[in-house]
VEXLUM-685209 format. One record per residue: residue in three letters; x, y, z of N, C-alpha, C in turn. Coordinates in steps of 0.1 Angstrom, whole numbers, padded with zeros to 4 digits, always signed. Example, Ala and Ser with C-alpha at 12.3 -4.5 7.8 and 13.67 -1.06 7.14 Angstrom:
# VEXLUM-685209
ALA+0132-0057+0078+0123-0045+0078+0132-0033+0078
SER+0128-0022+0071+0137-0011+0071+0129+0000+0079
This chain:
# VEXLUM-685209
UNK+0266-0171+0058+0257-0161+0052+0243-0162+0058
UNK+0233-0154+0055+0223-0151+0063+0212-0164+0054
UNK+0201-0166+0062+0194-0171+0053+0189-0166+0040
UNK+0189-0156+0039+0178-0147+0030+0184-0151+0016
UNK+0175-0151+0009+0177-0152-0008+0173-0142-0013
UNK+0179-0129-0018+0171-0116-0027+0162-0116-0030
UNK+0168-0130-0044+0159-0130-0053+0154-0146-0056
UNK+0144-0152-0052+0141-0161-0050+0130-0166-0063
UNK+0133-0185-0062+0131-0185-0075+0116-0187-0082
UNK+0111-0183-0091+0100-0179-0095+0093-0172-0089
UNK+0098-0157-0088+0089-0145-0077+0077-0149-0081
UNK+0069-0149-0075+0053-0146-0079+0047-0133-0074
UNK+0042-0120-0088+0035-0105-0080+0023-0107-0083
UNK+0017-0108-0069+0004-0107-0067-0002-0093-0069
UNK-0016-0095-0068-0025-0085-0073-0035-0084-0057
UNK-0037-0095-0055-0042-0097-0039-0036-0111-0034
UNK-0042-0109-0017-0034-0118-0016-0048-0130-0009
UNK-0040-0144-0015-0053-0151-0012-0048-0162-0003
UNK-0056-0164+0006-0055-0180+0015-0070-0182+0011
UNK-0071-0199+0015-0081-0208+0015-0094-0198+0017
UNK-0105-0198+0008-0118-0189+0014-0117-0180+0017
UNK-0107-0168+0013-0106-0156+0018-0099-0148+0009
UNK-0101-0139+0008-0092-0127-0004-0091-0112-0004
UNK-0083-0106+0004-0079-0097+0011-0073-0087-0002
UNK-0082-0074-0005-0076-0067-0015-0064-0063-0013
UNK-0055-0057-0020-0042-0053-0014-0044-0035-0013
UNK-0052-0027-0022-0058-0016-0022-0065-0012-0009
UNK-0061-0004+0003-0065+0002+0014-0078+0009+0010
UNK-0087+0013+0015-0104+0017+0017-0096+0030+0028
UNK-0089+0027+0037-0086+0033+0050-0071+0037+0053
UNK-0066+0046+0057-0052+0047+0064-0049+0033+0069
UNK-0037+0030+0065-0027+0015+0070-0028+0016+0085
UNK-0031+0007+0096-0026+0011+0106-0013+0004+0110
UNK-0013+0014+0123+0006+0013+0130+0002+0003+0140
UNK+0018+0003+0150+0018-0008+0158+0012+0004+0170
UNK+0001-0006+0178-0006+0004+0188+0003+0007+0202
UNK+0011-0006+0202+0025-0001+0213+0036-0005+0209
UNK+0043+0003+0211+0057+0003+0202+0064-0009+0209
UNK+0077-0016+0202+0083-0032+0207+0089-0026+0214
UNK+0090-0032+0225+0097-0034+0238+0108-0036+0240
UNK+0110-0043+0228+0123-0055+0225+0136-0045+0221
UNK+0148-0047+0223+0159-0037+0222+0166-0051+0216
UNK+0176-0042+0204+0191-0054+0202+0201-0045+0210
UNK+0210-0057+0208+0220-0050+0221+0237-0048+0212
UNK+0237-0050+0200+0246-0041+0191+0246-0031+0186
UNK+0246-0020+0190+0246-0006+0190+0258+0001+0187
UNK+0271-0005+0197+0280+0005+0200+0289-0001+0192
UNK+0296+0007+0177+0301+0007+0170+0315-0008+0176
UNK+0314-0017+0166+0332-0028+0168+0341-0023+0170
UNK+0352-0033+0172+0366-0025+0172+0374-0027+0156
UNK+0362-0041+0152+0366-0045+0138+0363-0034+0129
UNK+0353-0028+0131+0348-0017+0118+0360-0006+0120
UNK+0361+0000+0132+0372+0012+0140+0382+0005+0132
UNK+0390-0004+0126+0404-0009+0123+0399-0004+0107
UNK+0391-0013+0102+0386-0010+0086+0383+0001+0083
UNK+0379+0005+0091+0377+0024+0085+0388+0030+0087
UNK+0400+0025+0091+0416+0033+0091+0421+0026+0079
UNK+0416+0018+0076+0426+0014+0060+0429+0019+0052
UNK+0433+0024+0043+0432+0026+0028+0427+0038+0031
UNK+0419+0037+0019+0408+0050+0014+0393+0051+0021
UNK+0394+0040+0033+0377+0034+0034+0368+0044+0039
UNK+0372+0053+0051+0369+0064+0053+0367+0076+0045
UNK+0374+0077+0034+0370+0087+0025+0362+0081+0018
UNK+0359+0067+0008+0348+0064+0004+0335+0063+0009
UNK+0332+0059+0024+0323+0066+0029+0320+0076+0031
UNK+0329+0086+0032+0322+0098+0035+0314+0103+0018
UNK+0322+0099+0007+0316+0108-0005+0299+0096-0005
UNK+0302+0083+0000+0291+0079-0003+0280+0083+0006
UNK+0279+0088+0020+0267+0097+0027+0263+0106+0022
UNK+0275+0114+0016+0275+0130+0012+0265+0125-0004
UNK+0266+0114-0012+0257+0113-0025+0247+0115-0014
UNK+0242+0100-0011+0230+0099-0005+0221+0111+0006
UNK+0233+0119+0011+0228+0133+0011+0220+0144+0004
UNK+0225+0141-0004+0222+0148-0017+0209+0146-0019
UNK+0209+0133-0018+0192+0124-0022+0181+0128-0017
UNK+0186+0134-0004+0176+0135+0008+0171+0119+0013
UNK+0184+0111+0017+0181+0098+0022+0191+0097+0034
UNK+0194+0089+0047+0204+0089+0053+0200+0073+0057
UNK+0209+0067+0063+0213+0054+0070+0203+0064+0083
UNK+0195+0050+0090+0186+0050+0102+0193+0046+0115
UNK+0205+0038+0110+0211+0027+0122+0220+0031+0120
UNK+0231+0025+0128+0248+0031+0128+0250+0029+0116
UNK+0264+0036+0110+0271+0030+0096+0279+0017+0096
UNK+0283+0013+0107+0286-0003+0105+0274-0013+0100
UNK+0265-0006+0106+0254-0018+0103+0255-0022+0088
UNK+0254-0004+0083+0244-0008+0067+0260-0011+0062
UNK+0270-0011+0062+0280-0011+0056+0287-0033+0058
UNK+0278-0038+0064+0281-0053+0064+0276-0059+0056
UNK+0284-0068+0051+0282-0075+0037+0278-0090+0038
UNK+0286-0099+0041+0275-0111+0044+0280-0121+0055
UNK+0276-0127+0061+0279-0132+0074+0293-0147+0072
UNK+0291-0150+0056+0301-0160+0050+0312-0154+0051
UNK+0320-0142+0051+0326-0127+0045+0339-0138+0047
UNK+0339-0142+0060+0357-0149+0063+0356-0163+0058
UNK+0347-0172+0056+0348-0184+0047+0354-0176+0034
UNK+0350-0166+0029+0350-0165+0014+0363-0156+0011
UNK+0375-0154+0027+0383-0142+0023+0379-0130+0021
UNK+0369-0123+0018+0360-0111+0016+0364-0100+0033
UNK+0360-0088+0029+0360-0077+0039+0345-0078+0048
UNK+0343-0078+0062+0332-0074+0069+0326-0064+0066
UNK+0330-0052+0061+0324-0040+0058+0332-0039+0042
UNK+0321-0033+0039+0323-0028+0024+0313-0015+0020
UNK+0319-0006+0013+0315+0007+0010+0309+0002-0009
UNK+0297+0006-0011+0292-0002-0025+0298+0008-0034
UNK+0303+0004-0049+0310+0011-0059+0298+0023-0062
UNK+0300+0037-0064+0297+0039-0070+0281+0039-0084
UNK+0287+0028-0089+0276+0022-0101+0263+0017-0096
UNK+0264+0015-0082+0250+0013-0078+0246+0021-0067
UNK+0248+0033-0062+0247+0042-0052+0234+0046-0056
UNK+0225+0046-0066+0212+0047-0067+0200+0042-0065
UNK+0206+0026-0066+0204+0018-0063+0196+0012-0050
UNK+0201+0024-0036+0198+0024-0027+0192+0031-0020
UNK+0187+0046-0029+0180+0056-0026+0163+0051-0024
UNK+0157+0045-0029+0143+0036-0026+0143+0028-0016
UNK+0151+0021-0014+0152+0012-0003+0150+0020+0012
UNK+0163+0029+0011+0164+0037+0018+0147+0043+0025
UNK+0151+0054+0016+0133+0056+0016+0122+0052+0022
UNK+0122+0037+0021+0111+0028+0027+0116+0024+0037
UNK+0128+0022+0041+0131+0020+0057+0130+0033+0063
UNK+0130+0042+0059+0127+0055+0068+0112+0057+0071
UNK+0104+0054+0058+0089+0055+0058+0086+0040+0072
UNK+0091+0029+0076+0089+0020+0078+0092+0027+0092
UNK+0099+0032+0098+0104+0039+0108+0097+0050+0111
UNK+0092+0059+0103+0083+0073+0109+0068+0062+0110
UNK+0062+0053+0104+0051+0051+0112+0051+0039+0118
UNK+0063+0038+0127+0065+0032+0138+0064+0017+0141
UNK+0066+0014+0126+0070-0003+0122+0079-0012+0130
UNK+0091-0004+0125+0108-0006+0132+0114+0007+0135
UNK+0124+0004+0145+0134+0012+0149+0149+0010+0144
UNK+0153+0023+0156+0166+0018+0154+0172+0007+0169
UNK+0161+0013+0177+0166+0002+0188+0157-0014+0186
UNK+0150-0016+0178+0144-0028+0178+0147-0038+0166
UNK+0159-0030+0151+0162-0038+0146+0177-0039+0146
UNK+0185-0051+0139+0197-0045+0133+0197-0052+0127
UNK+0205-0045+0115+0211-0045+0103+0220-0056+0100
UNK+0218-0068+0090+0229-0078+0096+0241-0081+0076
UNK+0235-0070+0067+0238-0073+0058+0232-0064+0045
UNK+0238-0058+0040+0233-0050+0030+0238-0057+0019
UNK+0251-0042+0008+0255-0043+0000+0266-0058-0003
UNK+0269-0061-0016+0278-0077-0017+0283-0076-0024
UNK+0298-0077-0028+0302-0080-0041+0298-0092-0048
UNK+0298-0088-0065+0293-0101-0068+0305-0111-0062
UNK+0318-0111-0060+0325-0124-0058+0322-0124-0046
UNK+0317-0117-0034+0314-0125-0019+0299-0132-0025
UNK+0286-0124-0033+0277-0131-0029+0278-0145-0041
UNK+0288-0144-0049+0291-0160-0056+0293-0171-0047
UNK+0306-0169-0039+0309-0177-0033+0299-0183-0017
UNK+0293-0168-0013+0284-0172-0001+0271-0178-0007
UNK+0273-0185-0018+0257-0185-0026+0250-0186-0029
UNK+0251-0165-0028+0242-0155-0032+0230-0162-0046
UNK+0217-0158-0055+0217-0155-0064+0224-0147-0071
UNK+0223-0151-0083+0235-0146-0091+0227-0130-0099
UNK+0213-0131-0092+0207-0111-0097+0202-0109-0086
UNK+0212-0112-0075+0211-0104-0062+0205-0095-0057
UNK+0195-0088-0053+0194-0076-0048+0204-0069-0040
UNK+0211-0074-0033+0221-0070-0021+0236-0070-0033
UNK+0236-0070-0046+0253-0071-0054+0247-0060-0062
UNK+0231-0057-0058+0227-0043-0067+0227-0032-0058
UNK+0229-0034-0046+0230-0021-0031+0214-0018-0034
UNK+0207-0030-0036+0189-0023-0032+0182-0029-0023
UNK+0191-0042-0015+0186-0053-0001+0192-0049+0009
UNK+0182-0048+0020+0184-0043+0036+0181-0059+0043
UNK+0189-0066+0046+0188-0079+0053+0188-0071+0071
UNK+0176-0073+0081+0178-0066+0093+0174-0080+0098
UNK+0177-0078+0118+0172-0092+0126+0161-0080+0134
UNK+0150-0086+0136+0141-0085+0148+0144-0086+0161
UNK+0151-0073+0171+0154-0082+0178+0168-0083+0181
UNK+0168-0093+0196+0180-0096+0198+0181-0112+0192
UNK+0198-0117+0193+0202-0128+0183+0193-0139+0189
UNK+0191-0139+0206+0186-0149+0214+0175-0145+0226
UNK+0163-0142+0217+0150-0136+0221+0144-0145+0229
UNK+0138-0136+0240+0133-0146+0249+0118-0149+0244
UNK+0110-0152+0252+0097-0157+0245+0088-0144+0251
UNK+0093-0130+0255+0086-0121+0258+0087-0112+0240
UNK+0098-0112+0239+0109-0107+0227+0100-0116+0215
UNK+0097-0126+0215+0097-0136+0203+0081-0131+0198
UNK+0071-0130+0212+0055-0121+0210+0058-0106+0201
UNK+0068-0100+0205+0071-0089+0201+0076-0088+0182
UNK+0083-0098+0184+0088-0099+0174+0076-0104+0163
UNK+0070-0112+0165+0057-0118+0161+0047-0108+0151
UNK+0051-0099+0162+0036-0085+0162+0046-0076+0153
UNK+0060-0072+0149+0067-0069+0141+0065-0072+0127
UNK+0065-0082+0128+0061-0090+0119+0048-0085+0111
UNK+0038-0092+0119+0027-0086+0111+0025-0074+0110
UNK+0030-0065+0117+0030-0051+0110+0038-0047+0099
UNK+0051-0060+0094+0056-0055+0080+0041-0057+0075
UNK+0041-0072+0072+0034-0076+0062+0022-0065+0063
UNK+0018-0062+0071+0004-0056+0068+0003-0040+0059
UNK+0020-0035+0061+0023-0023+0051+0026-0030+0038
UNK+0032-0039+0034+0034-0048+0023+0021-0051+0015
UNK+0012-0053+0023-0003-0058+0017-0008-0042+0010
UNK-0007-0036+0023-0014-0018+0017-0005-0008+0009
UNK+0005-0007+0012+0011+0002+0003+0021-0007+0000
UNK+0032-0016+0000+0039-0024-0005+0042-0019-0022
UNK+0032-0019-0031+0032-0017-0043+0036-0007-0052
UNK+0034+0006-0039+0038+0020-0043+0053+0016-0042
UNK+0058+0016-0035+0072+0013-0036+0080+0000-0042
UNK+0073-0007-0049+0079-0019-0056+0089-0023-0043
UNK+0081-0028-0034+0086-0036-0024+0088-0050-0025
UNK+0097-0057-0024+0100-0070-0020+0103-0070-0004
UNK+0097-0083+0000+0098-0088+0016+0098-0100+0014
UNK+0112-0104+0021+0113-0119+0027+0110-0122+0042
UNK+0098-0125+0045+0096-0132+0061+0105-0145+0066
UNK+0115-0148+0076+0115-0161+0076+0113-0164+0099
UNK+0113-0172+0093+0110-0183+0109+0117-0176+0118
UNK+0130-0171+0122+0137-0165+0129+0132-0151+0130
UNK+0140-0139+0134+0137-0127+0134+0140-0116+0119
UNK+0145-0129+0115+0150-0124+0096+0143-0118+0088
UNK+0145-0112+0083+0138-0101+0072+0145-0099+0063
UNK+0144-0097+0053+0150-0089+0037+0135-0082+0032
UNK+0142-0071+0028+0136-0057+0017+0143-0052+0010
UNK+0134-0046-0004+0144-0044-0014+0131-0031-0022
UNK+0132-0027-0030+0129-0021-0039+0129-0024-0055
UNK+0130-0035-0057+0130-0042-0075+0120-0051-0076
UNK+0108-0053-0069+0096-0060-0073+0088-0061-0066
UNK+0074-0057-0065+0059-0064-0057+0061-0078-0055
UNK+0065-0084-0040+0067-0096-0043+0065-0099-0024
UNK+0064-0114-0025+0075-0118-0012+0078-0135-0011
UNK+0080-0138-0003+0083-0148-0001+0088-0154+0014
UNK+0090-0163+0018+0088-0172+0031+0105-0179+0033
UNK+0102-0186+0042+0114-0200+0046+0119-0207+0034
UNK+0110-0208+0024+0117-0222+0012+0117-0210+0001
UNK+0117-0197+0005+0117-0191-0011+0106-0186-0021
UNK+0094-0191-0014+0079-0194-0022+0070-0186-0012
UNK+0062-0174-0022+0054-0164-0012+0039-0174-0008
UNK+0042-0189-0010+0034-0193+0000+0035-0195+0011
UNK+0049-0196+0016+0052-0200+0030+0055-0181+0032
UNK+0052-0175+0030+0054-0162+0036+0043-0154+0045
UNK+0043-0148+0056+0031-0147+0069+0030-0136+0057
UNK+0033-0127+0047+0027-0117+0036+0020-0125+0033
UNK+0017-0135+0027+0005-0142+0018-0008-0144+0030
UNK-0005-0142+0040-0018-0144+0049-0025-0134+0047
UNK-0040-0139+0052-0050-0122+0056-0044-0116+0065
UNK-0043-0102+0063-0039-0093+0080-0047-0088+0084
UNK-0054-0087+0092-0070-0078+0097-0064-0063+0096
C-alpha cells in the first residue's frame, strides 16, 4: 500500500501557517502564482495494462464504468488521466486478495465530484499534468483499506482521495529539482486558496502526494502538518 494516510491522526486546521519567526497569512492580497516553466519531467505509464484490458472484460465492470463517467458527466467533472489510473485501489490489492481496479459503489459517487474539481483546477493553472503525474490509488473498499491498514474514516473508502506520484517511479536528480518545484507549487495553492475547497494535502519525502476534499488540513512523512513542506512559508 502507498504510504499515504487519508486521514491522519490529530488533523490540525490551521488559520495561517506558522514557522519559527514568521507567519504567512493564508488569505492572498494577490492572484496565486503558477509554475513559471512547466515540469519537464514525464511518467512513463500512460499506455493503458493488459491487467486492466482483462478486468474490464469481466463481469459487469465495463458497464459500471461507463454509468459511473456518464454520473460524473452529469456533474460537469471528468477523470484528467487515463481511467486505469483513477480506477486503482491500493498497491497491498494482491497481499489482501482484493481487485487492482475497482469501480466505487454508487453511495459515494459524490463523493468525488470536489476532488475532481480541484484536480482539474490544479491542472488548468498549470500545477500538474497529465504527463507529469500518475495516479497510483484512488477509491478502496473498506475491506482492502482494513486489511492494507487504511484508517478506518479513510478518505479513499469515501471515493474523495486522489493518492498521485510526481514523476517517474525512479527520478533522476534533474526530475527530483522538478519534482521539488511541484511541490512547492501545491503547497503554495494550499496556503492561498486550499480553504475554498476544503482541501486536504499530504506532502511526503518521495514524489507522493494525497488530496482530498473533507478538511483544511495537511500533513507530512509521520502524519503531523509539522513535518509537512505546507506548513512552511512559500514566497
Amino acid at each position: 500500500m502507498s504510504a499515504c494516510v487519508s486521514q491522519p491522526h490529530s488533523p490540525v486546521t490551521v488559520s495561517k501557517v506558522v514557522v519559527p519567526s514568521i507567519e504567512v497569512p493564508l488569505t492572498p492580497t494577490t492572484a496565486p502564482p503558477t509554475l513559471t516553466t512547466p515540469p519537464i519531467l514525464k511518467v512513463t505509464t500512460t499506455l493503458q495494462p493488459t491487467t486492466y484490458t482483462y478486468w474490464l472484460n469481466q463481469g459487469q465492470n465495463q458497464q459500471r464504468l461507463n454509468q459511473y463517467k456518464s454520473y460524473l458527466k452529469q456533474k460537469n467533472v471528468e477523470f484528467i488521466v487515463p481511467d486505469f489510473q483513477m480506477l486503482r485501489s491500493a498497491r497491498d490489492w494482491q497481499n489482501c486478495n482484493d481487485s487492482e481496479y475497482n469501480v466505487p459503489p454508487p453511495n459515494v459517487w459524490d463523493y468525488a465530484i470536489p476532488t475532481l474539481q480541484l484536480f482539474k483546477t490544479l491542472k488548468e493553472q498549470g500545477i500538474i499534468s497529465a504527463n507529469n503525474i500518475e495516479v497510483t490509488s484512488s477509491y478502496r473498499s473498506p475491506f482492502l483499506n482494513a486489511c492494507a491498514g487504511g484508517a478506518k474514516n479513510s478518505s479513499h473508502v469515501k471515493n474523495s482521495a486522489i493518492d498521485f506520484r510526481i514523476g517517474p517511479e525512479n527520478p533522476t536528480p534533474e526530475d527530483s529539482y522538478t519534482i521539488q518545484q511541484t511541490k512547492i507549487a501545491l503547497c503554495r495553492f494550499w496556503q492561498t486558496q486550499g480553504k475554498n475547497y476544503n482541501m486536504g494535502i499530504g506532502i511526503y519525502e518521495s514524489g507522493q502526494i494525497h488530496i482530498d476534499t473533507l478538511g483544511f488540513r495537511t500533513w507530512g512523512y509521520n502524519h503531523s502538518w509539522r513535518t509537512s513542506l505546507c506548513g512552511e512559508a512559500i514566497p
